[in-house]
C-alpha positions as CSV (number, residue, x, y, z in Angstrom):
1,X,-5.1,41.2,360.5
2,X,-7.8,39.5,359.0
3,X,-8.0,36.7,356.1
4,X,-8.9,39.0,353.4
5,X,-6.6,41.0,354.1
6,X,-3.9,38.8,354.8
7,X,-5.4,37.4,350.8
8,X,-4.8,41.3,349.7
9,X,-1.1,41.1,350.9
10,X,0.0,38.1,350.1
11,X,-1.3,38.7,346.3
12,X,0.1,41.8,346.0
13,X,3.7,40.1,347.6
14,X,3.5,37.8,345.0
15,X,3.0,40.1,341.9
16,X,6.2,41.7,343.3
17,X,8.3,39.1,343.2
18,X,7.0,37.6,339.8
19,X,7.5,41.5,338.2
20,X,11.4,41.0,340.3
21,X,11.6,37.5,338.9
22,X,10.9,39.0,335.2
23,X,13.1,42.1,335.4
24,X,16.1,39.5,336.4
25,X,15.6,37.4,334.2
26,X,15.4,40.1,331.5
27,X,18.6,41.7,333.0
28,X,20.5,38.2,333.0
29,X,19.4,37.8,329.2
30,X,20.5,41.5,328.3
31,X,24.0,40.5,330.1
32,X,24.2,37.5,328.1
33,X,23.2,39.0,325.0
34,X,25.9,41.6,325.6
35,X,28.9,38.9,326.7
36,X,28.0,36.7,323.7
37,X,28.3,39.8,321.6
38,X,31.9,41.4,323.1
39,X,33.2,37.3,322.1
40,X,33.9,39.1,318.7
41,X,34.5,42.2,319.2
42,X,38.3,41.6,318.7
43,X,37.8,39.2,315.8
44,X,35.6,42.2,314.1
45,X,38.4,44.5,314.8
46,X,41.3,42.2,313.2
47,X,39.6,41.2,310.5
48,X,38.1,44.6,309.5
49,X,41.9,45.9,309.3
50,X,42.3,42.5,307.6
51,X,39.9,43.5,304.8
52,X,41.0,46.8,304.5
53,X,44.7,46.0,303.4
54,X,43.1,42.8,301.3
55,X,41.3,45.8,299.5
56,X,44.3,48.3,299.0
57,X,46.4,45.4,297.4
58,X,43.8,44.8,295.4
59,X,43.5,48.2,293.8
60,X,47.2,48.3,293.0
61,X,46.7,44.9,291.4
62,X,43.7,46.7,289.5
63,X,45.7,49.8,288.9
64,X,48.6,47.8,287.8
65,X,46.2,45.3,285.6
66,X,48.0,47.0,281.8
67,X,51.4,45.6,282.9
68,X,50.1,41.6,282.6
69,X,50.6,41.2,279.3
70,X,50.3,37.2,278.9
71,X,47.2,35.2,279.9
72,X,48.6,33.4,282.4
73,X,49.3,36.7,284.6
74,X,46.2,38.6,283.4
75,X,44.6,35.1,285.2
76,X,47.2,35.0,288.0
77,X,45.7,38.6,288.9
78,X,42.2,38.4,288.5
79,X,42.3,35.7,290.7
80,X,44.2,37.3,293.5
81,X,42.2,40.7,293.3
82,X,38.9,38.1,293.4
83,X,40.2,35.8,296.5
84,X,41.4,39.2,298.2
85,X,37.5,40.6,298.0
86,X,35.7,38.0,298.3
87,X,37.1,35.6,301.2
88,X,37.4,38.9,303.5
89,X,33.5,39.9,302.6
90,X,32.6,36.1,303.6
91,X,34.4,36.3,306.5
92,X,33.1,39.4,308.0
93,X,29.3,38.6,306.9
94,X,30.3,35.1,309.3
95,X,31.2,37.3,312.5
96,X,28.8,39.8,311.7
97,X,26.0,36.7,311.9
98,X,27.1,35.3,315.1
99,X,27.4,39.4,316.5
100,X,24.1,40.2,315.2
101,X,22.5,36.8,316.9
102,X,19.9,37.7,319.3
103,X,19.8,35.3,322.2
104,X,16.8,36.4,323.9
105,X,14.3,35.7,321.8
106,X,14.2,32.4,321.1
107,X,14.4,28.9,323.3
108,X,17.6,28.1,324.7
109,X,17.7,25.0,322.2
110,X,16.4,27.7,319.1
111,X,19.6,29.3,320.2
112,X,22.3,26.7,320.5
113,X,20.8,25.4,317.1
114,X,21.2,28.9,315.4
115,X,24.6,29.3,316.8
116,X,25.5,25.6,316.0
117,X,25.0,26.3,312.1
118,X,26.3,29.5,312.1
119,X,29.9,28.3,313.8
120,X,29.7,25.2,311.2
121,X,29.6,28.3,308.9
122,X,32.1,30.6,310.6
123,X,34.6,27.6,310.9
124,X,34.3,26.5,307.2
125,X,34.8,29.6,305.8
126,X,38.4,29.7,308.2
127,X,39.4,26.1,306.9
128,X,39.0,27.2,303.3
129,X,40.8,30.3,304.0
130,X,44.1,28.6,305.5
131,X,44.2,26.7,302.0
132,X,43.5,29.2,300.1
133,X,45.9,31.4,301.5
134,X,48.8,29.4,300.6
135,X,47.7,29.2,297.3
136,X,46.9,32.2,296.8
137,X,50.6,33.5,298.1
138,X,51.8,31.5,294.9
139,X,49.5,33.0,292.8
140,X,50.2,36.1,293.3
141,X,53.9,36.1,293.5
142,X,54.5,36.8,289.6
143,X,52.1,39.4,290.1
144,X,54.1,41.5,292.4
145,X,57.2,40.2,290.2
146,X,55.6,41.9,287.4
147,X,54.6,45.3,289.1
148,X,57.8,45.9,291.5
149,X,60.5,44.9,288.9
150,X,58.3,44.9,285.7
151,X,59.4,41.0,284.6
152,X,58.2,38.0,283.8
153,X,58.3,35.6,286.9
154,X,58.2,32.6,284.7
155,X,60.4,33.9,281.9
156,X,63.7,34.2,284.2
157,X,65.9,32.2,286.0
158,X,65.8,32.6,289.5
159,X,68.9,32.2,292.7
160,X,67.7,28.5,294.8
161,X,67.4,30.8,297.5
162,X,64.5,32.5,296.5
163,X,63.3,29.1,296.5
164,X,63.8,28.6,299.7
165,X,62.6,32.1,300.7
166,X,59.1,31.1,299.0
167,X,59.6,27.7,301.0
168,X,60.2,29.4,304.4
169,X,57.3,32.0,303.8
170,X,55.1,29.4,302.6
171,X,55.4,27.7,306.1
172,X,54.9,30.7,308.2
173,X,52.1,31.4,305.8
174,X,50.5,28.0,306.8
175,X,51.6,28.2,310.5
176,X,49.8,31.8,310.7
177,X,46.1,30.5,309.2
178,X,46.4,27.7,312.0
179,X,47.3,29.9,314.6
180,X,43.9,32.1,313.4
181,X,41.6,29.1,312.9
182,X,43.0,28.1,316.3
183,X,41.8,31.6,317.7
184,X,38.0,31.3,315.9
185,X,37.7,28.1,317.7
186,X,38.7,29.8,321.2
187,X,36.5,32.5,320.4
188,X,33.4,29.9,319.4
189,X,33.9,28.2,322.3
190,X,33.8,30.7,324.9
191,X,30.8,32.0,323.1
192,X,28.9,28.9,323.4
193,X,29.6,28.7,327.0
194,X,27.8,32.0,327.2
195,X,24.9,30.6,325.5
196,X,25.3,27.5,327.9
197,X,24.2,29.8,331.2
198,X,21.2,30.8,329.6
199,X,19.4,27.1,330.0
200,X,19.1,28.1,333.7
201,X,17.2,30.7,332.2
């Protein structure tokens, strides 16, 4: 074989493995892409059902607005019909960010920064929630006083054990939005050690 051609072969060898190098890589990133993604496929999926019976307690609230006849529960259930839309819609526009990142277009440290602000995000949004959920549990009890037994929950005298009922409750309330932040922060972390293989990359 001569030089030349040996020059030919050797060229065309090369341009094979760079095109088998690229379509790797490109595979690997796609892979990645689609493992980061699947991270919240089950968050997507709880909170979705989440929203959905935030919303439907909501409308009865709505449809049950005419029965608040003081100010203090007309406020008492605007606020719960407000928290129950609104901290859902922020929550599933925070997962829907990190689902909707796209890893392979940008550097690896592009990336991690993206992802970086958008779990700062993701998180916040959780730690308000676990307050506000408690809050909103007290809140909304003379609500539900006044549409399932059409009283006043400040205007009666209630047993000491519904006192500590509400204590109880209020505790597993609070022991429940740990347990979820908890699982967000699992979830975050397993994503970023997706994003982590891709600096080979």
């Amino acid at each position: 074989m001569e030089l030349e051609e040996m020059q030919i072969l050797w060229t065309r060898m090369s341009s094979q493995l760079e095109e088998q190098k690229e379509l790797t890589n490109k595979l690997i990133m796609e892979m990645t892409q689609q493992k980061f993604r699947n991270r919240f496929n089950k968050l997507t999926i709880i909170e979705t059902s989440g929203a959905v019976v935030c919303f439907i307690i909501a409308i009865v609230i709505l449809l049950n607005i005419a029965k608040m006849n003081t100010w203090y529960l007309m406020a008492c259930s605007i606020f719960t019909i407000l928290l129950l839309i609104v901290l859902p819609i922020l929550t599933l526009r925070a997962i829907k960010g990190m689902r909707t990142m796209d890893v392979t277009r940008r550097s690896y440290k592009e990336t991690l920064q993206e992802f970086t602000r958008k779990r700062k995000n993701m998180l916040l949004i959780q730690r308000v929630g676990v307050m506000i959920s408690v809050f909103m549990m007290w809140v909304s009890l003379p609500v539900f006083s006044m549409i399932m037994n059409n009283k006043d929950f400040f205007a009666q005298e209630h047993d000491p054990w519904l006192w500590v009922f509400i204590a109880v409750v209020t505790m597993g309330v609070i022991l429940f939005a740990r347990y979820g932040y908890r699982g967000y922060k699992k979830v975050t972390s397993s994503a970023e050690n997706v994003l982590r293989d891709l600096k080979d990359h």
